[in-house]
C-alpha positions in Angstrom: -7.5 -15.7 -13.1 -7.0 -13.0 -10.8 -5.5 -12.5 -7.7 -6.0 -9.6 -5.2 -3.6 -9.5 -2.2 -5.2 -7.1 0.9 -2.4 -6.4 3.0 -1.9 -3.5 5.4 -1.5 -1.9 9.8 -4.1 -3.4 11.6 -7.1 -1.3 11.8 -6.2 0.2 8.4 -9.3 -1.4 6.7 -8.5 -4.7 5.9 -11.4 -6.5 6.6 -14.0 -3.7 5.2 -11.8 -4.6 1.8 -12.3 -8.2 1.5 -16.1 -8.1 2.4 -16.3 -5.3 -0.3 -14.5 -7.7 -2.5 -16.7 -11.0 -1.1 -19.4 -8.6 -2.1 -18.6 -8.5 -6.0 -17.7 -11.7 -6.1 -14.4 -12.5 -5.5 -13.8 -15.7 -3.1 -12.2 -14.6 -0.1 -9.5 -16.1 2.0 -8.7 -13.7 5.5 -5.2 -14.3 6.7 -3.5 -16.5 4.7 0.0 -17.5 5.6 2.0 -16.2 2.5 4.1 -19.8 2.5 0.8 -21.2 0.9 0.7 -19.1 -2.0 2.3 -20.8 -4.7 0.4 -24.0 -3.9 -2.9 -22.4 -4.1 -1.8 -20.5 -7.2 -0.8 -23.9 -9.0 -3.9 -25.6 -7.7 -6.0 -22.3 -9.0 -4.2 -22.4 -12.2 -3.8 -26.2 -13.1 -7.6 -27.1 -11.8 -10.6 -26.0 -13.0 -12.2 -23.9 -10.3 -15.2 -22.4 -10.4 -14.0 -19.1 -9.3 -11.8 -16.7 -11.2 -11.4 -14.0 -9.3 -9.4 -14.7 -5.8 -8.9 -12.5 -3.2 -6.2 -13.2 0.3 -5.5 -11.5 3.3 -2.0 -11.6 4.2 -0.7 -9.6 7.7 1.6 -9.5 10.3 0.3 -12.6 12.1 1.6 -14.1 9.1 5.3 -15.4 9.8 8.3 -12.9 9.6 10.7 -15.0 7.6 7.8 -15.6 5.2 6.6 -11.9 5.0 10.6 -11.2 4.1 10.5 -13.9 1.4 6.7 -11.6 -0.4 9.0 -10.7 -3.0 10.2 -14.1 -4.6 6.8 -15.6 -3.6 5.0 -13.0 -6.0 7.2 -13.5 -8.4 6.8 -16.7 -8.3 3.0 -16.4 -8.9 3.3 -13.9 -11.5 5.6 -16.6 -13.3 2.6 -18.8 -13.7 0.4 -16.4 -15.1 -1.8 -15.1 -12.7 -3.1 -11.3 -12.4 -2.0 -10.2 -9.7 -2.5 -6.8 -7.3 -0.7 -6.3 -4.0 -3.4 -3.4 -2.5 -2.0 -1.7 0.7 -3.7 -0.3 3.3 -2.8 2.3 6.0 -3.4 5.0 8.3 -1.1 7.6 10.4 -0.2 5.9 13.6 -2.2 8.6 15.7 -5.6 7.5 14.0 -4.5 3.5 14.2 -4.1 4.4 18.0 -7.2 6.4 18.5 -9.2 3.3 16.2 -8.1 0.6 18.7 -8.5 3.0 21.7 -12.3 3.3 20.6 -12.8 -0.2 19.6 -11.0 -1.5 22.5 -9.9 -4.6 19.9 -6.4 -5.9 21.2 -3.5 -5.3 18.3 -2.6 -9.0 16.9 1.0 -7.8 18.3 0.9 -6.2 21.6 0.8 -9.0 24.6 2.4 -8.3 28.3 5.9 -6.7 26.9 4.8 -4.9 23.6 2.4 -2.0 24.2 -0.2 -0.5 21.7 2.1 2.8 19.9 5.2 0.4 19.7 3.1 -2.7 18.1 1.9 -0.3 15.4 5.2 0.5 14.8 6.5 -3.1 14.8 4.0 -4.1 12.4 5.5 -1.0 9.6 8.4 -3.2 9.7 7.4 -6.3 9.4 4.4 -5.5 6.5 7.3 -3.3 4.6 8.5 -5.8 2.0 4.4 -6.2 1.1 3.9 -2.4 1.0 6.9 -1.5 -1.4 5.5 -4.1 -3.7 2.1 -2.4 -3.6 0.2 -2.1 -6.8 -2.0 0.4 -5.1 -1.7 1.7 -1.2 -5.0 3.5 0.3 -4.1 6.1 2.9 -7.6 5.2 4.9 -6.5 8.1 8.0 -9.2 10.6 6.8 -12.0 8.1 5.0 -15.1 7.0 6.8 -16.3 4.0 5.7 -18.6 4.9 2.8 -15.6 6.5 1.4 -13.3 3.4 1.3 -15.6 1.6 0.1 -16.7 4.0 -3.1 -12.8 4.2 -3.5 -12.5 0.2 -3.5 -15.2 0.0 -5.8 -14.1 2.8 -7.8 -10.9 2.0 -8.1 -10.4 -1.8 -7.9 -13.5 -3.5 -8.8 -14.5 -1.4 -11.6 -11.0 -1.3 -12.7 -11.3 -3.6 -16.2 -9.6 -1.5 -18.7 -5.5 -2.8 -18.6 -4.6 1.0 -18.8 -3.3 2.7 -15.8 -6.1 4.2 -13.5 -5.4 7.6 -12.9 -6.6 9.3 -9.5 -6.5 13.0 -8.8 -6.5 14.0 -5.3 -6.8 17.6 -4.2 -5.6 17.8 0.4 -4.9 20.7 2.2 -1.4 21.0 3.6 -2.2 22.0 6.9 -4.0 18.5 7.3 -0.3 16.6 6.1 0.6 15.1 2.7 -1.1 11.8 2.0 0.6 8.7 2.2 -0.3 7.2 -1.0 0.6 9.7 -3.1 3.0 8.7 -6.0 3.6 12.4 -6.8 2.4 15.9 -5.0 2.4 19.1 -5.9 2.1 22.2 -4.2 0.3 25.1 -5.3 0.2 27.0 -2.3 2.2 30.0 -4.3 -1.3 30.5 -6.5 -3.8 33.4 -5.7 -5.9 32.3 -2.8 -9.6 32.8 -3.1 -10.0 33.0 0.3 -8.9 36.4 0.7 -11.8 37.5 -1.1 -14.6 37.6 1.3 -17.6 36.4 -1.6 -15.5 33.1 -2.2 -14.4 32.2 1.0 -16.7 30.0 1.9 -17.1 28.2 -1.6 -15.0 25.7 -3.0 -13.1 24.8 -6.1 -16.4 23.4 -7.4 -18.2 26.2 -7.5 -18.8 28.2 -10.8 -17.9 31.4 -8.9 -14.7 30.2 -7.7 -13.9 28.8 -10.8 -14.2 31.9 -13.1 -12.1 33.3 -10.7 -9.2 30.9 -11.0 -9.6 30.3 -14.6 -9.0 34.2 -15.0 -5.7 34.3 -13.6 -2.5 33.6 -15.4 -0.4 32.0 -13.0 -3.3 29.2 -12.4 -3.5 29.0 -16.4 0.6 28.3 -15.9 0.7 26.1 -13.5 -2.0 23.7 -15.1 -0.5 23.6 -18.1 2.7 22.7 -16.4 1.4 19.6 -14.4 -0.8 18.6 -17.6 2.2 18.9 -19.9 4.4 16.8 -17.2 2.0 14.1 -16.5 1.3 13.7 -20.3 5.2 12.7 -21.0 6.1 11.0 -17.8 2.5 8.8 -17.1 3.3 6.8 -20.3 6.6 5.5 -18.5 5.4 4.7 -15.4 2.6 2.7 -17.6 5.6 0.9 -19.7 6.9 0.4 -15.7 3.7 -2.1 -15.1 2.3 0.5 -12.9 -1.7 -0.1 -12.5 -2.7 3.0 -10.1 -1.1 6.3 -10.2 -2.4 8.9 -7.0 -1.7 12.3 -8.2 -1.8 14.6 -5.0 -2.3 18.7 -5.5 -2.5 20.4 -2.4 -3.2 24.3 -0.9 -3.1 25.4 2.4 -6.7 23.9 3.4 -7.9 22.0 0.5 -10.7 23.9 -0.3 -10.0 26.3 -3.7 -6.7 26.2 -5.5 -6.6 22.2 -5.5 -9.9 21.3 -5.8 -10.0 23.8 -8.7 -7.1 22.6 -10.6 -7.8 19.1 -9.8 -11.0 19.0 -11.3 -9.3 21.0 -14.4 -6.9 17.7 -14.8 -9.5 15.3 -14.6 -11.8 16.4 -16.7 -8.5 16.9 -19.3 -7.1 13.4 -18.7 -10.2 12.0 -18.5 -10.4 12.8 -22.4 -7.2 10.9 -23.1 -7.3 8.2 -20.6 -10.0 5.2 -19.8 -10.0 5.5 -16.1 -9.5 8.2 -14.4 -11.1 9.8 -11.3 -10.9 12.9 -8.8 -10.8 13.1 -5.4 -11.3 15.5 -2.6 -9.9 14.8 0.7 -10.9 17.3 2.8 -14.8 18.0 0.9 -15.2 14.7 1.9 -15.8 13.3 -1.7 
């Protein structure tokens, strides 16, 4: 039996999760009060259902005293058996604001007293014990919809191999650092194709600007670096129980030098490893 939990800021993506998850047939349950969790678990696990793949909502409608308590309740289900994945959703508060401003949906916390901005906020707290327990969090600020879901289906549904799935993501600094990136590095110090006029409007996919990276040593350097520490450190964080892993390499736009050397490490790891996929946040793909 396994259990998804879909947690996450209002307007994060929530919803768009569980019908993806509805979709490939996981039954669904939208916000479940987290106080009912073991009793469903031990009626999932000492009946015989017909469905073995669950997935729950669980927000900050939910009640605070019982969103403190997440952490003994999952343990609790994970004592019984179950599989279970805490998946995290968010967004910068700027693009939570700008989604409700355009949907004109009321916030599940703001009334007469609370406005929008400190609602958002409030929520944070309250949905923290859930997000540090996250098997996998989902920065959605810069996704459009066809992107979250490929990433939900890419990285959750299609998920069956009990390795660690392995996600490369190349960002441009200028645009911020992800969220829900376990570990970042910056390679902002490597030769920018940019400056050369025939590249600049290429990216790190392109055989041109490619052959241009691969020919420079300190590129060759610093891949070989990241590839030599994620090959002696991802096995630990595996031993750890940790399911996802977001490796984040950004440049100054996210258009060359990350792409490039993120599509470098994927293809390398991808060799070694059963799941494994790259990203690129600002291409769009």
């Amino acid at each position: 039996m396994k259990l998804i939990i879909v947690s996450g800021r209002s307007g994060s993506g929530k919803s768009t999760v569980l019908h993806i998850l509805e979709d490939r047939g996981y039954y669904c349950i939208d916000n479940l009060p987290a106080s009912i969790l073991p009793a469903l678990a031990e009626r999932i696990t000492s009946d015989d259902t017909s469905f073995s793949r669950l997935a729950v909502s669980i927000d900050a409608r939910n009640i605070s005293t019982d969103l403190e308590r997440f952490p003994d309740i999952l343990a609790e289900l994970n004592s019984r058996g179950l599989q279970t994945e805490v998946i995290f959703l968010d967004a910068n508060s700027q693009t939570l604001l700008k989604r409700f401003s355009e949907s004109r949906r009321k916030h599940p916390l703001s009334n007469d007293k609370t406005g929008l901005r400190e609602a958002i906020n409030k929520e944070s707290d309250l949905l923290e014990p859930l997000s540090l327990l996250a098997s996998l969090s989902i920065d959605t600020s810069d996704m459009s919809l066809h992107t979250l879901r490929d990433t939900v289906k890419k990285r959750v549904v299609e998920h069956k191999s009990t390795s660690m799935a392995l996600l490369f993501l190349s960002f441009g600094f200028k645009n911020g650092v992800p969220m829900d990136a376990d570990i970042v590095y910056d390679v902002r110090c490597l030769p920018n194709p940019y400056w050369n006029t025939a590249l600049r409007r290429l990216t790190g996919t392109h055989p041109a600007v490619q052959e241009y990276l691969g020919s420079q040593q300190e590129v060759q350097e610093m891949q070989n670096d990241i590839s030599n520490y994620l090959e002696k450190w991802l096995p630990r964080f595996e031993q750890n129980n940790r399911s996802y892993m977001t490796v984040a390499i950004g440049c100054t736009g996210g258009q060359h030098r990350s792409v490039y050397l993120c599509e470098k490490l994927g293809q390398h790891f991808a060799s070694r490893m059963d799941d494994v996929l790259v990203r690129h946040r600002e291409l769009g793909q």
